[in-house]
PQR file with spaces between the fields and no chain letter, atoms N, CA, C, O and H, PARSE charges and radii, in Angstrom:
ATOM       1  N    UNK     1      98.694   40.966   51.953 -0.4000 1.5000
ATOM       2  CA   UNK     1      97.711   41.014   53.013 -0.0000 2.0000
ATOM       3  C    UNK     1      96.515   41.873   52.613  0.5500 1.7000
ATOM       4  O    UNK     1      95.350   41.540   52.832 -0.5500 1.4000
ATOM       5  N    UNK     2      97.029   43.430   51.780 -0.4000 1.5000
ATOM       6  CA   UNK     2      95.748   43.973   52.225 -0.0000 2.0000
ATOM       7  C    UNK     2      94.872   43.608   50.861  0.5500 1.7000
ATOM       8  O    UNK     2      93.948   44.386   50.621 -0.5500 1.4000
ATOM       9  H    UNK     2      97.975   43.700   51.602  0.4000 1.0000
ATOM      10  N    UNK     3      95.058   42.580   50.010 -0.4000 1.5000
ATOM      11  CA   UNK     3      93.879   42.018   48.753 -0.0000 2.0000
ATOM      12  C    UNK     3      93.477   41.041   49.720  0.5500 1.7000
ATOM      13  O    UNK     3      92.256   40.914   49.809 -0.5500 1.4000
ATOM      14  H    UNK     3      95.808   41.949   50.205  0.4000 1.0000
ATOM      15  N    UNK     4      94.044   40.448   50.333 -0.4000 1.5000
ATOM      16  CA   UNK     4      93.577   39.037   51.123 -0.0000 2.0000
ATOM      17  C    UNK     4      91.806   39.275   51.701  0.5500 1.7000
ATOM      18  O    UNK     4      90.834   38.521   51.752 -0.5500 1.4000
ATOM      19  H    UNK     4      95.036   40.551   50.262  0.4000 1.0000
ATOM      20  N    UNK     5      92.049   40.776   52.082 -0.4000 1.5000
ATOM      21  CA   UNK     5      90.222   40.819   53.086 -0.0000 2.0000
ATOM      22  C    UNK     5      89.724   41.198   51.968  0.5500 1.7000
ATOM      23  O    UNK     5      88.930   41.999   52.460 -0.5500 1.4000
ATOM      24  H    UNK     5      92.838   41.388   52.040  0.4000 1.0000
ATOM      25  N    UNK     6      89.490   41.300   50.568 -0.4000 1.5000
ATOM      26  CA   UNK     6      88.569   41.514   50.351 -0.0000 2.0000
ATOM      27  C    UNK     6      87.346   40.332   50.362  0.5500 1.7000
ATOM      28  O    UNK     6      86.201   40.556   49.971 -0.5500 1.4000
ATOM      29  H    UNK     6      90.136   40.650   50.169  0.4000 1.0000
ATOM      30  N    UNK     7      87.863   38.922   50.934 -0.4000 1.5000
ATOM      31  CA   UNK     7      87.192   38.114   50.595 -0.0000 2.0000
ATOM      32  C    UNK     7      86.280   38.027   52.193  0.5500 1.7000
ATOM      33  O    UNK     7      85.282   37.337   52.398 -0.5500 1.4000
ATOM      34  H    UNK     7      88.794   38.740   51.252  0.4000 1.0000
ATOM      35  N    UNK     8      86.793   38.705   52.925 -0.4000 1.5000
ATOM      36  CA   UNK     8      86.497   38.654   54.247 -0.0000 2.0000
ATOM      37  C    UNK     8      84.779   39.250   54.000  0.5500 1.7000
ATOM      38  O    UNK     8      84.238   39.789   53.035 -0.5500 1.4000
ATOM      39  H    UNK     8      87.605   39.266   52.758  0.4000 1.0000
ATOM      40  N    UNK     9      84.221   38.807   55.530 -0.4000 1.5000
ATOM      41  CA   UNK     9      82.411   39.203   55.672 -0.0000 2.0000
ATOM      42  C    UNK     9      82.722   40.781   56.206  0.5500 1.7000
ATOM      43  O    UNK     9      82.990   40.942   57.397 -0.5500 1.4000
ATOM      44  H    UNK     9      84.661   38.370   56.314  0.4000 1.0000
ATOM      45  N    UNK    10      82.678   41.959   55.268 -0.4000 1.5000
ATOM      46  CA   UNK    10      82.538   43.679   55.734 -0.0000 2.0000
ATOM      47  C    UNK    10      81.492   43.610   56.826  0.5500 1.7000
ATOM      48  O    UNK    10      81.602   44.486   57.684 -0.5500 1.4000
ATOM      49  H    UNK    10      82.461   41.828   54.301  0.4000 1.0000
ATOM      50  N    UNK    11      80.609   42.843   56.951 -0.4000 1.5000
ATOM      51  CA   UNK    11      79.750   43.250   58.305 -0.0000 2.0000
ATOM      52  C    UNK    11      80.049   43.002   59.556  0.5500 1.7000
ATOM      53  O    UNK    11      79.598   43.517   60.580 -0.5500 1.4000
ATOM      54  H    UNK    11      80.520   42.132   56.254  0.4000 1.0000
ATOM      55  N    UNK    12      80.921   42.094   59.398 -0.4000 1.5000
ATOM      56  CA   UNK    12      81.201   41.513   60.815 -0.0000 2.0000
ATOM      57  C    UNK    12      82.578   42.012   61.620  0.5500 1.7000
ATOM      58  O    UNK    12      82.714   41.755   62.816 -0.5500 1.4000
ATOM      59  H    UNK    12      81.287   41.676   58.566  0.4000 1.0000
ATOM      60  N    UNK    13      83.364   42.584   61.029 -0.4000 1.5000
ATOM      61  CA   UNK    13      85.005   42.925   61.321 -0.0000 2.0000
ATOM      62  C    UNK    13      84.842   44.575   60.568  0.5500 1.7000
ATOM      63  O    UNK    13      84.164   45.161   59.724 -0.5500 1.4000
ATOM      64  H    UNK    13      83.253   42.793   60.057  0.4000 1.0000
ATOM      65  N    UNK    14      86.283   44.882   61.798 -0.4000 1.5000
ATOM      66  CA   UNK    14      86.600   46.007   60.964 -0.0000 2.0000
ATOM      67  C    UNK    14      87.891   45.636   61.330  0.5500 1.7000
ATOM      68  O    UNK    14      88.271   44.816   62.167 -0.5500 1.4000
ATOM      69  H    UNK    14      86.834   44.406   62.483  0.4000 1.0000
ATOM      70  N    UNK    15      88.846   46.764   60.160 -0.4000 1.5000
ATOM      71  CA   UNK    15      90.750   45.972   60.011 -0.0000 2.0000
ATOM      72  C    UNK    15      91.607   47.391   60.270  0.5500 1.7000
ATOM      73  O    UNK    15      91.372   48.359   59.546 -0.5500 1.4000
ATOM      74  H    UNK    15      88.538   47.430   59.481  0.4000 1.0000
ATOM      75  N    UNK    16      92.499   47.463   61.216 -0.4000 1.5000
ATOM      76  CA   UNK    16      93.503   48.670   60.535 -0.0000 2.0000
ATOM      77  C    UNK    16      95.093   48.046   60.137  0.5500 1.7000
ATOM      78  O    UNK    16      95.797   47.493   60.982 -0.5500 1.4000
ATOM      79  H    UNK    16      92.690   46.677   61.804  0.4000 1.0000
ATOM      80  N    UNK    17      95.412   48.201   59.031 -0.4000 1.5000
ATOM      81  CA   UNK    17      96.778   47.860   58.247 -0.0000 2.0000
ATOM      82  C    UNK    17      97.530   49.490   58.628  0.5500 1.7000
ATOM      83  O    UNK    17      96.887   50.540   58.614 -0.5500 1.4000
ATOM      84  H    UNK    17      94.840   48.650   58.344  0.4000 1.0000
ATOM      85  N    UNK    18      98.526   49.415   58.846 -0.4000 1.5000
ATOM      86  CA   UNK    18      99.359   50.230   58.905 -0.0000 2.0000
ATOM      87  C    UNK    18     100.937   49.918   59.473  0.5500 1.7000
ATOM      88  O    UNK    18     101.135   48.969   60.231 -0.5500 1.4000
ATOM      89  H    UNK    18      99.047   48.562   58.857  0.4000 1.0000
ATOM      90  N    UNK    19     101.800   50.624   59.122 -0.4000 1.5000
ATOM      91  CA   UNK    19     103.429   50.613   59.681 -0.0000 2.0000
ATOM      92  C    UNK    19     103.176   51.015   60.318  0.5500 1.7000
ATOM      93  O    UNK    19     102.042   51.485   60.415 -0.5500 1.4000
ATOM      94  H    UNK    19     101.639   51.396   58.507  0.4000 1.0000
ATOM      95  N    UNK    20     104.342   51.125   61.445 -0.4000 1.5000
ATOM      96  CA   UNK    20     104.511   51.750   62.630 -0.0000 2.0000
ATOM      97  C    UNK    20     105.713   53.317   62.537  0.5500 1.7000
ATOM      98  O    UNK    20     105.753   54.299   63.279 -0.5500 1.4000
ATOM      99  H    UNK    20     105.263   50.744   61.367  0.4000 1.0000
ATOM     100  N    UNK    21     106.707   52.907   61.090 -0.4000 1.5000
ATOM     101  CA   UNK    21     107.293   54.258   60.380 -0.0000 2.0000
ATOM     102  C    UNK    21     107.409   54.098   59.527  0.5500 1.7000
ATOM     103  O    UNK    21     107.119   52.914   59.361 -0.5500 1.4000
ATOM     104  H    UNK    21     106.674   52.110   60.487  0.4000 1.0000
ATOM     105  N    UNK    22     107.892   54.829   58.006 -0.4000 1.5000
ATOM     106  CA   UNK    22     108.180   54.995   57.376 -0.0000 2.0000
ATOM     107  C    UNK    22     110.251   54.190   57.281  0.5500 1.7000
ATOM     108  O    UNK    22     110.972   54.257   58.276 -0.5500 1.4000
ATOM     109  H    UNK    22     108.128   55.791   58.141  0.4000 1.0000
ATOM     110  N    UNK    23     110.496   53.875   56.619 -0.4000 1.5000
ATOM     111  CA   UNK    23     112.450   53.645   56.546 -0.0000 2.0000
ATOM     112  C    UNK    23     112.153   53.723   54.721  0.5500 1.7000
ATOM     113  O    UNK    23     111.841   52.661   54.183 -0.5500 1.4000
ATOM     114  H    UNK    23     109.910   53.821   55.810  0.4000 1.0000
ATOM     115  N    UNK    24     112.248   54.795   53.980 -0.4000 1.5000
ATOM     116  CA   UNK    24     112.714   55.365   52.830 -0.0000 2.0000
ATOM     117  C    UNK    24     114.149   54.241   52.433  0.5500 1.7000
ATOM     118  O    UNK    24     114.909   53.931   53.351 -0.5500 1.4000
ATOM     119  H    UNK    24     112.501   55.658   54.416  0.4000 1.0000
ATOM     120  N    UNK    25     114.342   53.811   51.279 -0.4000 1.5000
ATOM     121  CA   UNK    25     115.484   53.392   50.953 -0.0000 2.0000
ATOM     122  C    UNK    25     116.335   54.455   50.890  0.5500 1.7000
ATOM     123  O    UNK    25     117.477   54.374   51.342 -0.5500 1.4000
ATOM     124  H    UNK    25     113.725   54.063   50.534  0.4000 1.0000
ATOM     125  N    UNK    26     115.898   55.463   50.369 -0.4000 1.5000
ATOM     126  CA   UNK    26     117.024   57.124   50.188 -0.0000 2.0000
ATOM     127  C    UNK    26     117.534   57.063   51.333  0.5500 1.7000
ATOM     128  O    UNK    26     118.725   56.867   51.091 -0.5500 1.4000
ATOM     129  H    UNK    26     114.970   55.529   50.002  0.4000 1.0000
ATOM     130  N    UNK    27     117.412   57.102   52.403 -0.4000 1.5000
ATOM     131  CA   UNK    27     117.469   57.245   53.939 -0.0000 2.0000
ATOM     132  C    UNK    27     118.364   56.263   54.544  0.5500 1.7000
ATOM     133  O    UNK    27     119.357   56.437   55.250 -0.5500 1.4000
ATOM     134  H    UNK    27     116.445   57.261   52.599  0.4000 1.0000
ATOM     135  N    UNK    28     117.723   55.034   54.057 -0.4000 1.5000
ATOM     136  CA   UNK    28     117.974   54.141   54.924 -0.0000 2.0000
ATOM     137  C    UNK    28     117.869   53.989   56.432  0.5500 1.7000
ATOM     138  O    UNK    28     118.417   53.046   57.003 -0.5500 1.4000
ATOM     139  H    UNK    28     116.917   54.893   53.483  0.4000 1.0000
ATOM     140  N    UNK    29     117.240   54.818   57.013 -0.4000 1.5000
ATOM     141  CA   UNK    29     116.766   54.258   58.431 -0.0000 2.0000
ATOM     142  C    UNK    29     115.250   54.954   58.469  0.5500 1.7000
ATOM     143  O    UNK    29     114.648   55.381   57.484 -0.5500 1.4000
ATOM     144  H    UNK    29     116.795   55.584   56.549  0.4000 1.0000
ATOM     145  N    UNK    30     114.742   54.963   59.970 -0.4000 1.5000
ATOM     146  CA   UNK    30     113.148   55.461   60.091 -0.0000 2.0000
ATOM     147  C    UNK    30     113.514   57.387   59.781  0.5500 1.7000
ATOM     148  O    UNK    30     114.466   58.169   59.786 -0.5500 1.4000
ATOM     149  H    UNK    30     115.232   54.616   60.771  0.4000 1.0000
ATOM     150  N    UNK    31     111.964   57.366   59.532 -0.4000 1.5000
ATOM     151  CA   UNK    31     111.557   58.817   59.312 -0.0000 2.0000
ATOM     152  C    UNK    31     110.454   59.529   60.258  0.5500 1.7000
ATOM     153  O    UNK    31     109.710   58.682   60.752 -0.5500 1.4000
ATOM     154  H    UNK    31     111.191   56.731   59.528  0.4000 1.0000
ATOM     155  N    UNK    32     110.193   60.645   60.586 -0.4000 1.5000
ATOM     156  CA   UNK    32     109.146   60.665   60.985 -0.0000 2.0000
ATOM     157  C    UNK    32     107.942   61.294   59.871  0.5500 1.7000
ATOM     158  O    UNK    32     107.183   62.163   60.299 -0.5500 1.4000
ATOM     159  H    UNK    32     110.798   61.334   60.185  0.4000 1.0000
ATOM     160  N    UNK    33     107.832   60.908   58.708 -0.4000 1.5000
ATOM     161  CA   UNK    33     106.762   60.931   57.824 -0.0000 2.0000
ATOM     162  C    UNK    33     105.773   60.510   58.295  0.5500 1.7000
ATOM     163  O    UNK    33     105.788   59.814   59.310 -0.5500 1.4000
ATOM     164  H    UNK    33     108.448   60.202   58.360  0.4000 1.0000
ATOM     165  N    UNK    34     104.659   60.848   57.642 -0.4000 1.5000
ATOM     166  CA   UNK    34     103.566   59.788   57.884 -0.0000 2.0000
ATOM     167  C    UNK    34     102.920   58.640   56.685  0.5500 1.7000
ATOM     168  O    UNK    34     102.728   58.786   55.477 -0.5500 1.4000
ATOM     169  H    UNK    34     104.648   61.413   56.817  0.4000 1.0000
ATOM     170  N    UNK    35     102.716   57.598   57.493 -0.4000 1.5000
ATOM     171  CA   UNK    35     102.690   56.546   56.998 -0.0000 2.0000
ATOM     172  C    UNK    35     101.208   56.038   56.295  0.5500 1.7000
ATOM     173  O    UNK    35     100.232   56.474   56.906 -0.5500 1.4000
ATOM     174  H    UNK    35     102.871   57.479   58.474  0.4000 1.0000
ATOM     175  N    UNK    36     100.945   55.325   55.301 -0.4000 1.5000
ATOM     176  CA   UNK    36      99.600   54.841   54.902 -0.0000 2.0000
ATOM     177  C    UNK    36      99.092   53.668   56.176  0.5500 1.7000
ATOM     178  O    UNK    36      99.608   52.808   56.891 -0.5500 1.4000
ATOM     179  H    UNK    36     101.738   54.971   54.804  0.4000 1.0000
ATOM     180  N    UNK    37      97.318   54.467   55.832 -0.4000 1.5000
ATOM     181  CA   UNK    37      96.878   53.459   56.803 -0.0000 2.0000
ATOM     182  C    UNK    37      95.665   52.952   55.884  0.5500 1.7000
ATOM     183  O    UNK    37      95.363   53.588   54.874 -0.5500 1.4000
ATOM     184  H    UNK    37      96.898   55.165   55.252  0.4000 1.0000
ATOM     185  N    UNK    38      94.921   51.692   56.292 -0.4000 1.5000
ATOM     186  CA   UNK    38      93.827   51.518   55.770 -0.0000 2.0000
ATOM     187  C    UNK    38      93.026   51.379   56.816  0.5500 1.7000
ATOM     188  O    UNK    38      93.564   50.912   57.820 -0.5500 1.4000
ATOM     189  H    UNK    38      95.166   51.175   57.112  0.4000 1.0000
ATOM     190  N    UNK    39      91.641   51.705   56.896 -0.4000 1.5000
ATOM     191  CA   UNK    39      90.601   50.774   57.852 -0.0000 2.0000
ATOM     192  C    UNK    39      89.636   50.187   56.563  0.5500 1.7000
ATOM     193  O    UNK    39      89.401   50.603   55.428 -0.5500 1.4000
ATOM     194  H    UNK    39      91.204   52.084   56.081  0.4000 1.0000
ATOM     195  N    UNK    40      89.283   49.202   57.218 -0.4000 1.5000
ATOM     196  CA   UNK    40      88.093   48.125   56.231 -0.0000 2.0000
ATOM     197  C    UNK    40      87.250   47.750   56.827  0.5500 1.7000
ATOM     198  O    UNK    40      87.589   47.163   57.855 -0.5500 1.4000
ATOM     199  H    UNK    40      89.474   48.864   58.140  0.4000 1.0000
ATOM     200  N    UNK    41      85.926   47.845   56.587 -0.4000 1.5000
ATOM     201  CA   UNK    41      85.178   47.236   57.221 -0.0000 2.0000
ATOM     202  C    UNK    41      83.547   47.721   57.419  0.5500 1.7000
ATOM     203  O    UNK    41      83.156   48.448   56.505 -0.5500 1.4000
ATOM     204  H    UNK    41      85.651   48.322   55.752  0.4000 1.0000
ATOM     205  N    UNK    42      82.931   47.535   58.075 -0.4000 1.5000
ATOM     206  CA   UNK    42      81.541   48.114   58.396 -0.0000 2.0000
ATOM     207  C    UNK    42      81.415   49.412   58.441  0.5500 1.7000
ATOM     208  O    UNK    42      81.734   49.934   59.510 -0.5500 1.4000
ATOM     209  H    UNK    42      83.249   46.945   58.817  0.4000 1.0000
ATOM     210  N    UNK    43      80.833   50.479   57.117 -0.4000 1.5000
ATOM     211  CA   UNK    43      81.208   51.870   57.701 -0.0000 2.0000
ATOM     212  C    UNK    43      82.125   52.908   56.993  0.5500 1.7000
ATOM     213  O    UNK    43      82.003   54.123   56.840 -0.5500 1.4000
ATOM     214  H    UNK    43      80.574   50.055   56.249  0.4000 1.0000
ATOM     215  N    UNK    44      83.110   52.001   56.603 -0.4000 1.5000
ATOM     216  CA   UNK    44      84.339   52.826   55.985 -0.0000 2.0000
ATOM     217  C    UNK    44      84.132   52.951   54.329  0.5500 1.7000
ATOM     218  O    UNK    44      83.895   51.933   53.678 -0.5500 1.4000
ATOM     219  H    UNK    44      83.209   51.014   56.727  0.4000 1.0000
ATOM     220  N    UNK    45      84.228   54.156   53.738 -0.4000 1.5000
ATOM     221  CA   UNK    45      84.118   53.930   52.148 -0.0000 2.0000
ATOM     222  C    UNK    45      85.214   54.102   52.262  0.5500 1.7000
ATOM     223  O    UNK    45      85.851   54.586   53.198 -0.5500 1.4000
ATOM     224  H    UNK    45      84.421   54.983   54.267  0.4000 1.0000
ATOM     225  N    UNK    46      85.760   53.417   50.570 -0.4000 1.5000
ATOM     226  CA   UNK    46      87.313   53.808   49.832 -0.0000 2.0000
ATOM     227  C    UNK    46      87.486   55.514   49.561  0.5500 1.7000
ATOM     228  O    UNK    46      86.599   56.365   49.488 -0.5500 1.4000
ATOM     229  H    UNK    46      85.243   53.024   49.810  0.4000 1.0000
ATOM     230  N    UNK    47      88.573   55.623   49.475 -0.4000 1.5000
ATOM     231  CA   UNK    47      88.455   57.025   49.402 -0.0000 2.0000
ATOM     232  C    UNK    47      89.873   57.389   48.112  0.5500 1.7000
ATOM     233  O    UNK    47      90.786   58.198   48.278 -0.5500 1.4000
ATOM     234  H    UNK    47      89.293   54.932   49.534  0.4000 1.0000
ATOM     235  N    UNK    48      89.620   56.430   46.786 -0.4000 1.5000
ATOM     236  CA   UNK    48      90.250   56.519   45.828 -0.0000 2.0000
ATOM     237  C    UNK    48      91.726   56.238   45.434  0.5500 1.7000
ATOM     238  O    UNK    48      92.279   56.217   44.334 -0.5500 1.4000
ATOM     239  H    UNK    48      88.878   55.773   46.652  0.4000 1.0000
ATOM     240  N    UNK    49      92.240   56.001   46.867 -0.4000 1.5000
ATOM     241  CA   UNK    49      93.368   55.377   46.484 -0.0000 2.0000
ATOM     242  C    UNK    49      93.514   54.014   46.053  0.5500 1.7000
ATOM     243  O    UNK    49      92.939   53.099   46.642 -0.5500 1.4000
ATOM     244  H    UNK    49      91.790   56.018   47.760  0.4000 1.0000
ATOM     245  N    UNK    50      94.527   53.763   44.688 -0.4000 1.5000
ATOM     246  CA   UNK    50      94.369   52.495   44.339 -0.0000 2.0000
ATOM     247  C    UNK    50      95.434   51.602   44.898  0.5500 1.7000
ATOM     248  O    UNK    50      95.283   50.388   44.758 -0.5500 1.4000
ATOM     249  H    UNK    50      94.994   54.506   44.209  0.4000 1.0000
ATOM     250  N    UNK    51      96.472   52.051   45.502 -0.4000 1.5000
ATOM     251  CA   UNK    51      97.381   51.190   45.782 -0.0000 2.0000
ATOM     252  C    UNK    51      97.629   51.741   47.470  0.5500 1.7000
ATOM     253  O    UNK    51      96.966   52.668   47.937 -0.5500 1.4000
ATOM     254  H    UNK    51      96.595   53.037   45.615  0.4000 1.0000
ATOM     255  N    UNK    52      98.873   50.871   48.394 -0.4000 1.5000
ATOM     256  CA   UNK    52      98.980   50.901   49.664 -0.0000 2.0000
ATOM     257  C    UNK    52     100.196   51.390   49.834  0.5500 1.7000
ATOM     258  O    UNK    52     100.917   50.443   50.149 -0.5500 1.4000
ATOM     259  H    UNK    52      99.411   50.118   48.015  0.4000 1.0000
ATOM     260  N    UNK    53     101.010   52.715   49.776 -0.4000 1.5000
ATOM     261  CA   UNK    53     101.757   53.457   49.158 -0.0000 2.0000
ATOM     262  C    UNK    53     102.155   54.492   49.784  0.5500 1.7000
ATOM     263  O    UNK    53     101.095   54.791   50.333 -0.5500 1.4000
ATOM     264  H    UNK    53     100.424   53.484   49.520  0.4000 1.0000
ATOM     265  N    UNK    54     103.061   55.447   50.193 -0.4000 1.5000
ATOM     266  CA   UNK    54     103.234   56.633   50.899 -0.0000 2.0000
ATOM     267  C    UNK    54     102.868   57.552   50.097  0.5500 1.7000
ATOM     268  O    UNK    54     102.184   58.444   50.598 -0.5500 1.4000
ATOM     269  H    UNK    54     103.922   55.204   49.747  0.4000 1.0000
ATOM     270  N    UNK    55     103.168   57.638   48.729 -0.4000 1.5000
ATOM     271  CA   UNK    55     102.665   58.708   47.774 -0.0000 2.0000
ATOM     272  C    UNK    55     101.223   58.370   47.306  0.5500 1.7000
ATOM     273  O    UNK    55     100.678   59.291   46.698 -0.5500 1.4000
ATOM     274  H    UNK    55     103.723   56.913   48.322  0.4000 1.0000
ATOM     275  N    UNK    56     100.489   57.228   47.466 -0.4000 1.5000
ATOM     276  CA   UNK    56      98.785   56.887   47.331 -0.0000 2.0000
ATOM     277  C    UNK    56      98.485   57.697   47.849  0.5500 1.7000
ATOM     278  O    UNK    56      97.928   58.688   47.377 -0.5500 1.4000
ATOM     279  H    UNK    56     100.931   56.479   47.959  0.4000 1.0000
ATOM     280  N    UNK    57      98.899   57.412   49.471 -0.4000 1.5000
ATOM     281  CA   UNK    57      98.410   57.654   50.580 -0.0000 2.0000
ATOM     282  C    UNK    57      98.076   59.500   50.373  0.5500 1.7000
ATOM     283  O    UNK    57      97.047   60.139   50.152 -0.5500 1.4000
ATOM     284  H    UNK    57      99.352   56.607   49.855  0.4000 1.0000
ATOM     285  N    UNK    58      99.350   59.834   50.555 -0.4000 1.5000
ATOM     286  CA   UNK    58      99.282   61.615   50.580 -0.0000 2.0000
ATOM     287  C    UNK    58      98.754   61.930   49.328  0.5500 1.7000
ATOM     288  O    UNK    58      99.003   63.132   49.237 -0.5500 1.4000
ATOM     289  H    UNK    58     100.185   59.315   50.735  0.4000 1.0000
ATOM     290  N    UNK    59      98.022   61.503   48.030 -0.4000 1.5000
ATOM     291  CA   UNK    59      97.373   62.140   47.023 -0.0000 2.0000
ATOM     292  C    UNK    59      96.092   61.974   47.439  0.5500 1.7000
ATOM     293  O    UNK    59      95.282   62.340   46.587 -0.5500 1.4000
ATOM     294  H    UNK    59      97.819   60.527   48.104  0.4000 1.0000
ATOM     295  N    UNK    60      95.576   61.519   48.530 -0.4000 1.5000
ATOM     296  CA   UNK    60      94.742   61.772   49.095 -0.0000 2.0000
ATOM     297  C    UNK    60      93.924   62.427   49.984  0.5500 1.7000
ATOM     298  O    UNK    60      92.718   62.459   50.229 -0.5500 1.4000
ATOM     299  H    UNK    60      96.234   61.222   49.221  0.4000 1.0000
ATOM     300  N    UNK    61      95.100   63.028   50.465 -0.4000 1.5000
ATOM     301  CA   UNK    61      94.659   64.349   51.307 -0.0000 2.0000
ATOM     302  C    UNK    61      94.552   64.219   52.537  0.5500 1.7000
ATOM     303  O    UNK    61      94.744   65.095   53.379 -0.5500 1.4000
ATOM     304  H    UNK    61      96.079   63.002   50.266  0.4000 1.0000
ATOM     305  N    UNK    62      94.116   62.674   52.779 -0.4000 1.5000
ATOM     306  CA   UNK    62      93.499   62.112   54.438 -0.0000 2.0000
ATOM     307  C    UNK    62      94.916   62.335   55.220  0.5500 1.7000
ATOM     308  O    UNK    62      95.990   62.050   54.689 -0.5500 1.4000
ATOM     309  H    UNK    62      93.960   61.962   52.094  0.4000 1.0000
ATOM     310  N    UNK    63      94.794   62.927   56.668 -0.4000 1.5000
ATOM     311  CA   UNK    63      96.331   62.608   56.996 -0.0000 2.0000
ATOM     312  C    UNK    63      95.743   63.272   58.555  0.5500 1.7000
ATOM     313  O    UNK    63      95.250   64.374   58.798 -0.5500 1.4000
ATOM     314  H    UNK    63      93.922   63.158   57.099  0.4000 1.0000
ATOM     315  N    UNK    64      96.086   61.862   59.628 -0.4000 1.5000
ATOM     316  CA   UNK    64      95.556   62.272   61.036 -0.0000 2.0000
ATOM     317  C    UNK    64      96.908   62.634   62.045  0.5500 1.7000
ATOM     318  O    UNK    64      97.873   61.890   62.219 -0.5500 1.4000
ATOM     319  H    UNK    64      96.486   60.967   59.430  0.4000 1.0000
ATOM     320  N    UNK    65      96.702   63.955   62.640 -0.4000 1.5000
ATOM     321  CA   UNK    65      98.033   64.435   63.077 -0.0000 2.0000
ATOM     322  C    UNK    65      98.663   63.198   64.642  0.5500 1.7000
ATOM     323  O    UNK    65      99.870   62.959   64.662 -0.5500 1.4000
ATOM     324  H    UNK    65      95.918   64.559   62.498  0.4000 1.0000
ATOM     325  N    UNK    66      98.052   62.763   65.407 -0.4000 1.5000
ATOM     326  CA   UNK    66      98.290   62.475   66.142 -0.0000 2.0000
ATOM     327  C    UNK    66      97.644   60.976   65.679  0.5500 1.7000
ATOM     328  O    UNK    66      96.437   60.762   65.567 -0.5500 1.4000
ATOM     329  H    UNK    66      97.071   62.957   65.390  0.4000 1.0000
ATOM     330  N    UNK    67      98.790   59.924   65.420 -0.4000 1.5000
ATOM     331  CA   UNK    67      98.248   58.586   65.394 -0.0000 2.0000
ATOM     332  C    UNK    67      97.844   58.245   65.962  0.5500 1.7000
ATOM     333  O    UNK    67      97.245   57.247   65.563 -0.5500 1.4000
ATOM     334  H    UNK    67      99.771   60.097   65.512  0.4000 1.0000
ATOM     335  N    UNK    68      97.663   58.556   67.380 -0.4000 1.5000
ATOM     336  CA   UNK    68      97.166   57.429   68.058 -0.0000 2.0000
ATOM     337  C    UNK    68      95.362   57.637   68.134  0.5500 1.7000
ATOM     338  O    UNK    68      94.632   56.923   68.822 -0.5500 1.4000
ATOM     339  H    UNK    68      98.150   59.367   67.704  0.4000 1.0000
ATOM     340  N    UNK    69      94.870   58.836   67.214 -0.4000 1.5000
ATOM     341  CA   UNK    69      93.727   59.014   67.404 -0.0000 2.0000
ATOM     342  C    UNK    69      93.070   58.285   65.880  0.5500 1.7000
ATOM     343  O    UNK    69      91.961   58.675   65.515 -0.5500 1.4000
ATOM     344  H    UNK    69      95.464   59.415   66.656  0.4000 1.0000
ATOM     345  N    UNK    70      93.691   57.400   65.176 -0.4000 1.5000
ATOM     346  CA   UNK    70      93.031   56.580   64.571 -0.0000 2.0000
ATOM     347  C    UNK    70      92.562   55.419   65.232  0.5500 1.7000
ATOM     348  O    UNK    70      91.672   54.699   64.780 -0.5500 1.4000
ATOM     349  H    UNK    70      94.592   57.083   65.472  0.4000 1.0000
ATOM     350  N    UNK    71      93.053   55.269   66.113 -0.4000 1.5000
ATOM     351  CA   UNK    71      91.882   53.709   66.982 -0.0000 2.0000
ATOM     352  C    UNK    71      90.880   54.368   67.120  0.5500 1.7000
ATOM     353  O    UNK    71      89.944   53.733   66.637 -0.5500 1.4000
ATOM     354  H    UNK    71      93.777   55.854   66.480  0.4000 1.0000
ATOM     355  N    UNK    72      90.426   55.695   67.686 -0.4000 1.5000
ATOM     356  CA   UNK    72      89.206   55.756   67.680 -0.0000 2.0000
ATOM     357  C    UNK    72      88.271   56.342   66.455  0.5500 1.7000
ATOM     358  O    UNK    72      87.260   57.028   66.608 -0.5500 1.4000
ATOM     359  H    UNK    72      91.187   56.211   68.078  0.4000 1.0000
ATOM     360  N    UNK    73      88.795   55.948   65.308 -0.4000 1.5000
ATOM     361  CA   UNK    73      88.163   55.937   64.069 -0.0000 2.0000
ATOM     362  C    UNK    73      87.385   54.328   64.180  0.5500 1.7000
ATOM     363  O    UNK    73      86.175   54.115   64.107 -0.5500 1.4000
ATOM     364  H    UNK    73      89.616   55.391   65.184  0.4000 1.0000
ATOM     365  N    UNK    74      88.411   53.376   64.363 -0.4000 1.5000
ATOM     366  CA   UNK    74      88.285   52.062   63.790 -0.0000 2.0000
ATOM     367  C    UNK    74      87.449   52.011   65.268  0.5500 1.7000
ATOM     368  O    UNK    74      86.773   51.010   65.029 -0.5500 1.4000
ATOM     369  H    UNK    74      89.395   53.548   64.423  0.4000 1.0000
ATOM     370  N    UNK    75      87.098   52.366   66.449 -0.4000 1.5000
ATOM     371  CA   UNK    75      86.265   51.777   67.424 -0.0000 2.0000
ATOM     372  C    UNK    75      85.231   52.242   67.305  0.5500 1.7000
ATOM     373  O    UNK    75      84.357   51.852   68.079 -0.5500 1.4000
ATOM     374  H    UNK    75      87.647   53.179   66.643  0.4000 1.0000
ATOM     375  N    UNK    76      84.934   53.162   66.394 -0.4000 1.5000
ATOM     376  CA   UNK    76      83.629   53.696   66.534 -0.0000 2.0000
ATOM     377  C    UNK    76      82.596   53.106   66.242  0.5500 1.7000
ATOM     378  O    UNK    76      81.506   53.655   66.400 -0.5500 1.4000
ATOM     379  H    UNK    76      85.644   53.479   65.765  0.4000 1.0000
């Protein structure tokens, strides 16, 4: 899915990809980690991660404490 938009029009849409938890195979059930998200779209630069990954994700530094305040990233 998330190579699929690059073919998509960036001006017109914006996207958020994300899980809803983490389930680790070590584990085998949910975690409360936090999970990779992407937004795409009008607005958003990459911010160096190359892959869609829990360990991408956290070598990146980005990490929003309360999920539910990424919709209002992507509505802005």
């Amino acid at each position: 899915m998330v190579s699929r938009i690059r073919g998509w029009d960036k001006d017109s849409l914006r996207v958020l990809i994300m899980p809803d938890h983490p389930t680790p195979i070590k584990v085998q059930t949910h975690t409360r980690e936090p999970v990779p998200f992407m937004l795409w779209g009008s607005g958003f630069m990459a911010n160096g991660a190359k892959r869609f990954t829990e360990a991408e994700a956290k070598s990146t530094g980005v990490f929003i404490e309360q999920g539910y305040n990424i919709i209002a990233k992507l509505i802005r």
